[in-house]
C-alpha positions as CSV (number, residue, x, y, z in Angstrom):
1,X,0.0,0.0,0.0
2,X,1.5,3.5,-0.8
3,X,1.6,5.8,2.0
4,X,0.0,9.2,1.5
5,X,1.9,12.1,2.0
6,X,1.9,14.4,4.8
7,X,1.0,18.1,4.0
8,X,3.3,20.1,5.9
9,X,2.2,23.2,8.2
10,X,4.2,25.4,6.6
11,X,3.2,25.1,2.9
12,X,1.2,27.5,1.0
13,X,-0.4,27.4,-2.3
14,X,0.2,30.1,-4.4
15,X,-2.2,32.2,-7.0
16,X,-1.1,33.0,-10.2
17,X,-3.0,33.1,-13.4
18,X,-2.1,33.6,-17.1
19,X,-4.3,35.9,-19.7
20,X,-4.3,37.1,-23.2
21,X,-5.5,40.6,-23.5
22,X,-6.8,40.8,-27.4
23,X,-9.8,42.0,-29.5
24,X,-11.2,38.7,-30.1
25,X,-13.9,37.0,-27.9
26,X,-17.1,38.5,-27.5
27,X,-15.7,41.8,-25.9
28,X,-12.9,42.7,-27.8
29,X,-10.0,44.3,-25.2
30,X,-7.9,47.0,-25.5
31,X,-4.3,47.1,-24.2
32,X,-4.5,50.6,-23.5
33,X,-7.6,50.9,-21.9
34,X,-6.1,47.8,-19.5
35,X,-2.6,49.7,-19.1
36,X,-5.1,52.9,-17.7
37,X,-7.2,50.8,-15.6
38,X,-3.9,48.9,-14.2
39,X,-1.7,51.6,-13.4
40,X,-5.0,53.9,-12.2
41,X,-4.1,57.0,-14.9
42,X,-5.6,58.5,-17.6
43,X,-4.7,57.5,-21.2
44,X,-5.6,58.4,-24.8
45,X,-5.7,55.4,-27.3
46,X,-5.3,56.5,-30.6
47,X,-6.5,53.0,-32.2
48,X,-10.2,54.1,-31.1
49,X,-9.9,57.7,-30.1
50,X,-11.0,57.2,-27.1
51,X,-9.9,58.5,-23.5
52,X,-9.2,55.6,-21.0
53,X,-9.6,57.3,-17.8
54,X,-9.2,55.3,-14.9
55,X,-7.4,57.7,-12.8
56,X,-9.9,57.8,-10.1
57,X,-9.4,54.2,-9.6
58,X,-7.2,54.4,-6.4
59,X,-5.3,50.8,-4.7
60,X,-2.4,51.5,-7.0
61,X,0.8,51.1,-4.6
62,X,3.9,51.0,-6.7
63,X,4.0,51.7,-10.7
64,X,7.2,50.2,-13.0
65,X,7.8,50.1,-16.7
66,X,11.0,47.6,-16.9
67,X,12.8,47.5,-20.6
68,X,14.6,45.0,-22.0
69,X,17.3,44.8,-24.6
70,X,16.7,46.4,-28.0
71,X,13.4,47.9,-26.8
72,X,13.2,52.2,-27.3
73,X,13.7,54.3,-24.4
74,X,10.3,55.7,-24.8
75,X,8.6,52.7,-24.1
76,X,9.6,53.7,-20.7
77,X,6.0,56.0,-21.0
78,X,3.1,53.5,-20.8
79,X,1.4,55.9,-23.4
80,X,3.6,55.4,-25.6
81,X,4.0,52.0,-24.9
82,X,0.7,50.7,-25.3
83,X,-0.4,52.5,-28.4
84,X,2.8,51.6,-30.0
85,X,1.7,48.2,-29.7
86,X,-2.3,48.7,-31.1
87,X,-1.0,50.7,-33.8
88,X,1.4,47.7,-35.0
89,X,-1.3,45.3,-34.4
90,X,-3.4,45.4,-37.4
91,X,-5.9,42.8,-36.9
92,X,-9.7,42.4,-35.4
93,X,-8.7,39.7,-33.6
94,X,-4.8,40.3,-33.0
95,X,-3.5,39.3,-29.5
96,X,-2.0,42.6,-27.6
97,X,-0.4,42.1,-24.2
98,X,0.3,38.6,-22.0
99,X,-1.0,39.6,-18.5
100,X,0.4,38.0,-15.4
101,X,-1.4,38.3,-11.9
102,X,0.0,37.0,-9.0
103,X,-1.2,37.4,-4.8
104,X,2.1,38.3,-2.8
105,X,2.7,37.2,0.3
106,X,1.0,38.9,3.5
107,X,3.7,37.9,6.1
108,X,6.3,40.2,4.1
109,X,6.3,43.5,4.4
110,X,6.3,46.4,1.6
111,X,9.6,46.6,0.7
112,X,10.5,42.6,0.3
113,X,6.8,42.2,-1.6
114,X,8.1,44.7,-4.1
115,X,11.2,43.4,-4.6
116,X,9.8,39.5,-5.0
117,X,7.2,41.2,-8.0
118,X,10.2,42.8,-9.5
119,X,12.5,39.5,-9.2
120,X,9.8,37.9,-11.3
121,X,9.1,40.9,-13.9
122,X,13.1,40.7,-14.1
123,X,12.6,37.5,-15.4
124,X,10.0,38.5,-18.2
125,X,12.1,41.5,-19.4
126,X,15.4,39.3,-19.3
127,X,13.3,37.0,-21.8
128,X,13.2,40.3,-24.3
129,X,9.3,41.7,-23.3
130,X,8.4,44.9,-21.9
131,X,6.9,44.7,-18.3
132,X,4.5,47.4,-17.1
133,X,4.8,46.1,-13.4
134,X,1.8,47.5,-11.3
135,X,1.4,46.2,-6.9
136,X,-2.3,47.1,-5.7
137,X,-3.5,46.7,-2.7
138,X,-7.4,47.7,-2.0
139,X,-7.6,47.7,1.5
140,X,-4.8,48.5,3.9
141,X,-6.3,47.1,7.0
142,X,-7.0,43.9,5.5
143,X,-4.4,43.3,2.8
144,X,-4.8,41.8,-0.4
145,X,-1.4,42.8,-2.0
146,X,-0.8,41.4,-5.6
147,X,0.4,41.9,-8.6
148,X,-0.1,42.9,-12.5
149,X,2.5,42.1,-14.8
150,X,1.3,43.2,-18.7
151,X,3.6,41.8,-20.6
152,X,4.3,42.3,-24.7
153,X,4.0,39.6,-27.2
154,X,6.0,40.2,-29.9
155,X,10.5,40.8,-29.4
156,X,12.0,43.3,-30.4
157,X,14.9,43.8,-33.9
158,X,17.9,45.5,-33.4
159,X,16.5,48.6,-34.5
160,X,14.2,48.8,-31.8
161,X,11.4,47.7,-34.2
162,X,8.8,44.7,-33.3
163,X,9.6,41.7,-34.8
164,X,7.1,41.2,-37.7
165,X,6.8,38.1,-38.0
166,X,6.7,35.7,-34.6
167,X,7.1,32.7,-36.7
168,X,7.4,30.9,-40.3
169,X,8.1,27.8,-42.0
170,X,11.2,26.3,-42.9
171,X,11.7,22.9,-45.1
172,X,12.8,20.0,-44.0
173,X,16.4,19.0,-45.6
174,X,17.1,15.1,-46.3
175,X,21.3,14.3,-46.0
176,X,22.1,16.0,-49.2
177,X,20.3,19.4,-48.2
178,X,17.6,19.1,-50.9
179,X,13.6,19.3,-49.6
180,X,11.9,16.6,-49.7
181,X,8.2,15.8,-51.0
182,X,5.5,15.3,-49.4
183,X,3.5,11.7,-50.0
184,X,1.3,13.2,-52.4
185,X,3.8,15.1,-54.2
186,X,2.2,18.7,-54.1
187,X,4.0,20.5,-51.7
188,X,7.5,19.8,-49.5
189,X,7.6,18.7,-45.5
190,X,8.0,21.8,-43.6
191,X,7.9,22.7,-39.9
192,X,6.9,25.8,-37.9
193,X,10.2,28.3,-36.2
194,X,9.1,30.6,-33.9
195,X,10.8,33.9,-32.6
196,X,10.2,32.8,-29.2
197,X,9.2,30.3,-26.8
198,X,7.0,33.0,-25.2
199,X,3.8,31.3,-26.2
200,X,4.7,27.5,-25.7
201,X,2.0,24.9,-24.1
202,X,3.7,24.7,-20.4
203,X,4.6,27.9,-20.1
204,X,2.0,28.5,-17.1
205,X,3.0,25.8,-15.4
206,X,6.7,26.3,-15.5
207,X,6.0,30.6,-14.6
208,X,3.9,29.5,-11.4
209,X,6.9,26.9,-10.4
210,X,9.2,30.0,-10.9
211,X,6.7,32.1,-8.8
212,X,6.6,29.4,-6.0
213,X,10.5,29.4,-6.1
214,X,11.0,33.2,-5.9
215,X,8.4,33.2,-2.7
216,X,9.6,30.6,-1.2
217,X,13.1,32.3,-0.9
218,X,11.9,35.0,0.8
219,X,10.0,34.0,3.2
220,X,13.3,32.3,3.8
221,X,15.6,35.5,3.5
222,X,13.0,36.7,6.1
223,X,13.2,34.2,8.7
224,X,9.5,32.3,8.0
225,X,9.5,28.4,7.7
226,X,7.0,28.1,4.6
227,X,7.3,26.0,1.5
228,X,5.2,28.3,-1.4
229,X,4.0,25.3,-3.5
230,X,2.3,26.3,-6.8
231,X,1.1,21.8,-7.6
232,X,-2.2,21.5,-6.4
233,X,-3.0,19.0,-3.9
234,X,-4.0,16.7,-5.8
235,X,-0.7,16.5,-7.8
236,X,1.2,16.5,-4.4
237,X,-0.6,13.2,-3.7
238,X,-2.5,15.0,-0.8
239,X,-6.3,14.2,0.2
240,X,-7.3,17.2,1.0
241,X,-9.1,19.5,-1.2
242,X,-8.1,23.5,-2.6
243,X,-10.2,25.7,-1.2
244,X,-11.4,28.7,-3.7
245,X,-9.4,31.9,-4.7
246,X,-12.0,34.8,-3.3
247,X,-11.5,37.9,-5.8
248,X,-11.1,41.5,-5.3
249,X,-14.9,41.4,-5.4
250,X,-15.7,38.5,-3.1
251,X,-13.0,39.9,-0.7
252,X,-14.3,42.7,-0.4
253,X,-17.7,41.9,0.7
254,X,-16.0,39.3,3.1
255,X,-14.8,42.2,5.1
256,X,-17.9,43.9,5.1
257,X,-19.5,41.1,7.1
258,X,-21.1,39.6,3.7
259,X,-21.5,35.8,3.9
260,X,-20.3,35.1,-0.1
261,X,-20.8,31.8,-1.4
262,X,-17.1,31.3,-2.6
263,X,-16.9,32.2,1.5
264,X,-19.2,29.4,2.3
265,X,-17.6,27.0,0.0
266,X,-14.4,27.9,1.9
267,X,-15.7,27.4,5.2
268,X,-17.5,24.0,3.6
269,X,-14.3,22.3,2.1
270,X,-12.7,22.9,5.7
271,X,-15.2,21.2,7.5
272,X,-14.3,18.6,4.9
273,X,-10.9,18.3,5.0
274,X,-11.2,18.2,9.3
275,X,-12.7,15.0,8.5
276,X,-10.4,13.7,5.6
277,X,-7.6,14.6,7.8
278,X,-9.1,12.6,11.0
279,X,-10.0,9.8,8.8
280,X,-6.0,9.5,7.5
281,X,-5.2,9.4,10.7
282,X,-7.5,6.8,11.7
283,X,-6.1,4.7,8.4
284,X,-3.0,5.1,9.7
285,X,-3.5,4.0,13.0
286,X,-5.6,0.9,11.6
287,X,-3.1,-0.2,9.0
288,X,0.0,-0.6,11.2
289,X,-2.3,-2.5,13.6
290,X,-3.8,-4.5,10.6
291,X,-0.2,-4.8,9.6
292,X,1.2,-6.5,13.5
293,X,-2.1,-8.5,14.2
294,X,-1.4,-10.3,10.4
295,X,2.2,-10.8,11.2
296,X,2.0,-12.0,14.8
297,X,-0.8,-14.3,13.5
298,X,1.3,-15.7,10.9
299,X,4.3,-16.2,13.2
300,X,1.7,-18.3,15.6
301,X,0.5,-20.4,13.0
302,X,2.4,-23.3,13.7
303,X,1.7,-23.4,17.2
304,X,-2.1,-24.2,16.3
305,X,-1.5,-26.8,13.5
306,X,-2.9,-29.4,16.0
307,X,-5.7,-27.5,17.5
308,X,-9.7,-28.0,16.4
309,X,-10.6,-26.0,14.0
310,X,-13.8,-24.9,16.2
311,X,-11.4,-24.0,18.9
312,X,-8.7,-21.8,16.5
313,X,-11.9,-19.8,14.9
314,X,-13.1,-19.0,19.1
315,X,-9.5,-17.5,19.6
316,X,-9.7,-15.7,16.6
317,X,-12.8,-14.2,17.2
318,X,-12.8,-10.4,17.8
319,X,-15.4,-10.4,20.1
320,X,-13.8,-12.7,22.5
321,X,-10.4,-10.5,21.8
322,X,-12.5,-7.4,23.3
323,X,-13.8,-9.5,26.4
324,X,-10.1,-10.6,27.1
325,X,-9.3,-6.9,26.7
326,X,-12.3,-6.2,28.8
327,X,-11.8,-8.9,31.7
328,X,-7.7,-7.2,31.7
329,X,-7.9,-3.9,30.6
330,X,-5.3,-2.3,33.9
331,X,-3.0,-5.2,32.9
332,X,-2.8,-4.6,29.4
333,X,-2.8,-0.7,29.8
334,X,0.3,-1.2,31.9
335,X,1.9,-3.2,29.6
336,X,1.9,-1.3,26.5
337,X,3.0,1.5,28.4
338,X,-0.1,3.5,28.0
339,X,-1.3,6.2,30.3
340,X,-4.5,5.2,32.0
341,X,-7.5,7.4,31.3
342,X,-10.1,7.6,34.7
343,X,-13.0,6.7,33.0
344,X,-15.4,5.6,35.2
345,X,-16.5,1.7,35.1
346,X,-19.6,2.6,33.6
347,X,-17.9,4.5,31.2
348,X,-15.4,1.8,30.3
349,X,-18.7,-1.0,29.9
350,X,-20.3,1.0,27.4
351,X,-17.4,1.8,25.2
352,X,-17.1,-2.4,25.0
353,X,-20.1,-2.5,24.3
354,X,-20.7,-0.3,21.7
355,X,-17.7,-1.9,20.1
356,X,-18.9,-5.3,20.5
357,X,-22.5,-3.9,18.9
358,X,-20.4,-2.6,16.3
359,X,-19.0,-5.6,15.4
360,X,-21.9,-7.5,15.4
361,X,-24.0,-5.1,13.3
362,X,-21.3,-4.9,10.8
363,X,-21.2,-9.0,10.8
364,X,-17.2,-9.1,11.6
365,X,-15.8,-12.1,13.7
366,X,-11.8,-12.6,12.8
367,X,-9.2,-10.0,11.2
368,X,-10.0,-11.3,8.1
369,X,-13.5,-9.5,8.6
370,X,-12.2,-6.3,10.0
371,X,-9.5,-6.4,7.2
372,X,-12.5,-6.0,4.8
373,X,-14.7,-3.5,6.1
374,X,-11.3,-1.5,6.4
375,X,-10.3,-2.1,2.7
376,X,-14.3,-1.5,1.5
377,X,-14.2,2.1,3.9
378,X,-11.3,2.9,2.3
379,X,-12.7,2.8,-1.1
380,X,-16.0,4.6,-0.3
381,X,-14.0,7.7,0.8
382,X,-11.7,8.0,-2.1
383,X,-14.5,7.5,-4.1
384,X,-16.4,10.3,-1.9
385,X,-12.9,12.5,-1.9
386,X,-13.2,12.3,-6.0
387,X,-16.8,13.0,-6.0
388,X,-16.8,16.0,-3.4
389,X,-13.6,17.3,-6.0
390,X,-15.3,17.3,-8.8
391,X,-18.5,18.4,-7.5
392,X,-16.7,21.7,-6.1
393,X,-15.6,22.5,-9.7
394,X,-19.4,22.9,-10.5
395,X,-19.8,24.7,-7.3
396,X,-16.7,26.9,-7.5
397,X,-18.4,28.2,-11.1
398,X,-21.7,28.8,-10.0
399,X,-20.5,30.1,-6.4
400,X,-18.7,32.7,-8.4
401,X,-21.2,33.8,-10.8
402,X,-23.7,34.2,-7.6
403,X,-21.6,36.2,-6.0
404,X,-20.7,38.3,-9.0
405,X,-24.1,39.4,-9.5
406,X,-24.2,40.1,-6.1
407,X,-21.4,42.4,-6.6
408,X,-22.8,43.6,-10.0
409,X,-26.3,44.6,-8.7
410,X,-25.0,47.9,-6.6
411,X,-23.8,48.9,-10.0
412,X,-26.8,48.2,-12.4
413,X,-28.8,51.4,-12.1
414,X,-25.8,53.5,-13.0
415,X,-25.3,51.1,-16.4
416,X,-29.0,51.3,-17.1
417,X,-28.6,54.8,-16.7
418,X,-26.1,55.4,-19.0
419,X,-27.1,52.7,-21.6
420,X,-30.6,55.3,-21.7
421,X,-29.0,57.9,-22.8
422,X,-27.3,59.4,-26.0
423,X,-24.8,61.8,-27.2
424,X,-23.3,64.6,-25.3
425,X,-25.6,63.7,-22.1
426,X,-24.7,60.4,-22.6
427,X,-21.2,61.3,-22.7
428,X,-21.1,64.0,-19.6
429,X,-23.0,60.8,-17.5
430,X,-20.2,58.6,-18.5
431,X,-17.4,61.0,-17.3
432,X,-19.0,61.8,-14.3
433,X,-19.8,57.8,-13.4
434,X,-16.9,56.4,-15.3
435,X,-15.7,53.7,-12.5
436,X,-19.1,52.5,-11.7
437,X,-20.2,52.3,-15.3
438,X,-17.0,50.0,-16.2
439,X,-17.5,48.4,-13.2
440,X,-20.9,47.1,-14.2
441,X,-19.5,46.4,-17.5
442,X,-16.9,44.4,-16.4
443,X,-19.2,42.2,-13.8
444,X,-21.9,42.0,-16.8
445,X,-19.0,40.6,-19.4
446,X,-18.2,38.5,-16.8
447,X,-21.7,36.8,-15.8
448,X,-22.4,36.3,-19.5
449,X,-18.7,34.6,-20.3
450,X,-19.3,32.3,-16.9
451,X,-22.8,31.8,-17.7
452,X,-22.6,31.1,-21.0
453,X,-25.8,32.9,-21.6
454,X,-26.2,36.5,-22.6
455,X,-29.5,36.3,-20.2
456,X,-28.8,37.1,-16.6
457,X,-30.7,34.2,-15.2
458,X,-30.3,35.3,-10.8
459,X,-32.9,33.1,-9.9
460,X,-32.1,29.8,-11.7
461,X,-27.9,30.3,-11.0
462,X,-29.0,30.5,-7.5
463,X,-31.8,27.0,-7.5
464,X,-28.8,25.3,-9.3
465,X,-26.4,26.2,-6.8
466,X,-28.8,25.2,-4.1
467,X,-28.9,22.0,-5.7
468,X,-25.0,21.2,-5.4
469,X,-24.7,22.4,-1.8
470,X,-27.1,19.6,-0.9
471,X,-25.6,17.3,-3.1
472,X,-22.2,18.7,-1.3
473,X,-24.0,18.0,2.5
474,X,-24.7,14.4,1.6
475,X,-21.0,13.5,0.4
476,X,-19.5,15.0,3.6
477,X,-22.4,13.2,5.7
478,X,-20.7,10.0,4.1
479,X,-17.4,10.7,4.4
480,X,-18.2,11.6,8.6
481,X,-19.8,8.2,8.6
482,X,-16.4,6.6,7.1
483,X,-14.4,8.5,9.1
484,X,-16.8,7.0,12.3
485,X,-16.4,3.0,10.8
486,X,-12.4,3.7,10.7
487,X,-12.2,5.4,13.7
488,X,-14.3,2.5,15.4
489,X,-12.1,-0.2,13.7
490,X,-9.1,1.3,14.3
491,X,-10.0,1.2,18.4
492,X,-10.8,-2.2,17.7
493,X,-7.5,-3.1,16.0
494,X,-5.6,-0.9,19.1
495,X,-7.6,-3.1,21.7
496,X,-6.4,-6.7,19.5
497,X,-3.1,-5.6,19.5
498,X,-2.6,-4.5,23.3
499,X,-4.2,-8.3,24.0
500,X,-2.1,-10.0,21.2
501,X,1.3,-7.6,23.0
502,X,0.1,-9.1,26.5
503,X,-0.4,-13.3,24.6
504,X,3.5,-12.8,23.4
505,X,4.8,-11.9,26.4
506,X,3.2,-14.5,28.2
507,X,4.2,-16.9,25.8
508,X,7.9,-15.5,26.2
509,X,7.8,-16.4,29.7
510,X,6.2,-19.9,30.0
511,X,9.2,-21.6,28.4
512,X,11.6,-20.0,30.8
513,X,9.3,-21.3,33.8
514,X,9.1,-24.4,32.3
515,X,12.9,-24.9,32.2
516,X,13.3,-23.5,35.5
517,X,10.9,-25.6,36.8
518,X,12.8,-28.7,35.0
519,X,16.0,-27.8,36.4
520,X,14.5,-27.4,40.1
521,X,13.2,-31.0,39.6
522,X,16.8,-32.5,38.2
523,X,18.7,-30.9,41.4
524,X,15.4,-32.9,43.6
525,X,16.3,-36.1,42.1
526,X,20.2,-35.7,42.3
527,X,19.5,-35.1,45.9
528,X,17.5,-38.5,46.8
529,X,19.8,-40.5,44.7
């Protein structure tokens, strides 16, 4: 059997996520527009003539352009910068900026969270990409500091210019340098070179490992004891279940004494994860009993080659284990060393019975038995732990889009509003409300990506998530009751081994009586003789 691993106290997961910002997708994007809203200033984007003015925006901390080799000093202005880029980008759909966001940890302070972002935006401009680093953090008395790194997509010539093409084919040579043909003869093999690795598959995964890295030095550097670990638990080979990233939104109506349902899942996978923890504990305890009760049996078998078969299964028989452990419980409690508890004689009658009952109910007589129902428990909670971590991926989605149009409905009259209105009024309303119009806009876009649905549909996202809570309430109600069968067979086990401990050591000291007694009764008859 392979032993699960431990999940040290000192680990923490970390949050980073990758995104394109482009003007594909349903909502096309704007890199300036996301450069303003990032950095909290006022921008002008001359792709669309518009004015991106997010400079009321606030939570903006610390502001950094870094610039790598090749790339024009100019690009140091984020103006510049980002209308550089969505003047070169020509098409509906072209991809503008990579963004990177990432949480930074709470136990540093100011100065080392700043200089952990800018170890990893080092990285990215070392690659041969601009970084427009921005730190926010909304609330300074409870502190969500993270980080925006955008990112450009495209390297830089000599010149200074963008690359203008980020990849193209090359043939494929056979051992005399000519091309060769493809099977049907129209055309020659070929393969793809790109300018970059920027964009390979893996990338993510290899950035968050770097992340992980950087944090976990320095909390080091810094005299904290934690592991950053970007693998989920599940990866790790861990039981427990990830509980949900709350967003800026979801956080913030946390500390306003809002229940939020991402909060309540949060507060449900714990309660779940106290039991998966208390029922690896019980496994453990019951397979190194399992594991001693099997070998001493095995050692014993020749002893009871020549017994009765009726008489073997009696021995064998749990039940009259517990009433051996029952008629000697002091004297095996002394000799396995184990503190005495002062429970109460009534007390210790009911716990053998209930185990007794237990055993009965659940139709187990010999280790064999136990051994089963151990093996069959075992089964039903992994198969409960898979179901309760796939069911949270539904719940996680829904939870989220609940709570976002929680979050959204403050700002729906001011959208309404302004989606009334035309032309100069239209405009004036939208300069005056610009934070809480975009703010609707952005919660709307989101409900209807999440959702699927251009409908907002409140009433049925909420009966659906109702519907996966209970289903959520019945999967931890059997994974309690299959924490309570190993719990109650791994007393059992604890209780045969302490009687099986006391049978050995017995058995250790009747042959030395024996031959002491046979030597006493050798010196008798020397005497007489």
């Amino acid at each position: 059997m392979q032993k699960r691993r431990e999940i040290p106290i000192s680990t923490k997961m970390i949050h980073l996520n990758a995104k394109i910002i482009s003007r594909g997708g349903e909502k096309p994007q704007s890199a300036v527009a996301s450069a303003a809203y990032r950095s909290a200033t006022k921008i002008y984007c001359e792709y669309d003539g518009e004015v991106k003015d997010f400079s009321r925006k606030g939570h903006v901390i610390y502001s950094e352009i870094l610039l790598p080799e090749y790339a024009p000093k100019e690009f140091a202005d984020r103006s510049v910068l980002w209308n550089a880029v969505e003047n070169f980008e020509k098409g509906s759909r072209a991809q503008l900026s990579r963004e990177i966001e990432f949480s930074l940890p709470c136990e540093l302070d100011a100065d080392e969270r700043l200089k952990a972002a800018k170890t990893l935006a080092e990285f990215f401009r070392d690659k041969g990409m601009v970084v427009d680093m921005n730190l926010h953090n909304p609330d300074h008395e409870n502190p969500n500091p993270h980080c925006h790194l955008m990112l450009t997509m495209r390297p830089f010539e000599k010149d200074g210019s963008f690359v203008k093409k980020k990849c193209w084919r090359e043939y494929d040579l056979d051992k005399n340098g000519q091309k060769i043909p493809t099977p049907k003869g129209d055309d020659y093999k070929s393969h793809k070179v790109y300018a970059t690795d920027w964009d390979d598959k893996g990338n993510v995964e290899k950035w968050r490992a770097l992340w992980a890295d950087i944090e976990t030095d320095f909390y080091k550097k810094n005299g904290y004891e934690i592991t950053a670990e970007h693998r989920s638990f599940e990866r790790q080979g861990i039981d427990l279940l990830p509980t949900i990233h709350m967003g800026a939104a979801v956080t913030a109506m946390e500390r306003r004494g809002i229940k939020t349902e991402i909060g309540n899942m949060n507060r449900e996978i714990k309660k779940i994860n106290d039991l998966i923890i208390s029922s690896m504990e019980n496994i453990e305890r019951l397979t190194d009993k399992i594991a001693f009760l099997e070998k001493e049996k095995k050692s014993a078998g020749q002893d009871k080659e020549n017994e009765a078969p009726a008489q073997e299964k009696k021995e064998d028989s749990l039940t009259a284990i517990l009433m051996e452990w029952q008629k000697n419980r002091s004297a095996f409690i002394q000799d396995n060393n184990i503190r005495q508890r002062t429970d109460t004689k009534t007390g210790n009658i009911k716990n053998f019975s209930s185990m007794v009952s237990f055993l009965q109910s659940h139709k187990i007589e010999t280790l064999e038995d136990l051994h089963r129902l151990a093996e069959e428990t075992k089964k039903q909670r992994s198969d409960n732990i898979h179901k309760q971590r796939e069911l949270n991926a539904k719940l996680k989605k829904m939870s989220n889009i609940v709570d976002i149009y929680q979050a959204y409905k403050p700002y729906v009259e001011y959208l309404k509003k302004y989606e009334s209105l035309s032309g100069r009024q239209k405009q004036s309303y939208y300069d005056k409300n610009a934070d809480k119009i975009e703010t609707a806009l952005s919660y709307r876009t989101g409900l209807k990506n999440m959702s699927g649905t251009d409908k907002l549909l409140p009433k049925t996202w909420k009966k659906e998530l109702e519907g996966l809570k209970a289903e959520s309430a019945r999967i931890r109600q059997d994974l309690a009751e299959n924490d309570a069968i190993l719990g109650e067979l791994a007393e059992i086990a604890d209780k045969a081994a302490m009687v099986q401990r006391g049978k050995s050591k017995q058995n250790e000291i009747l042959p030395n009586l024996g031959e002491q007694k046979s030597a006493k009764n050798e010196r008798g008859n020397y005497g007489r003789e």
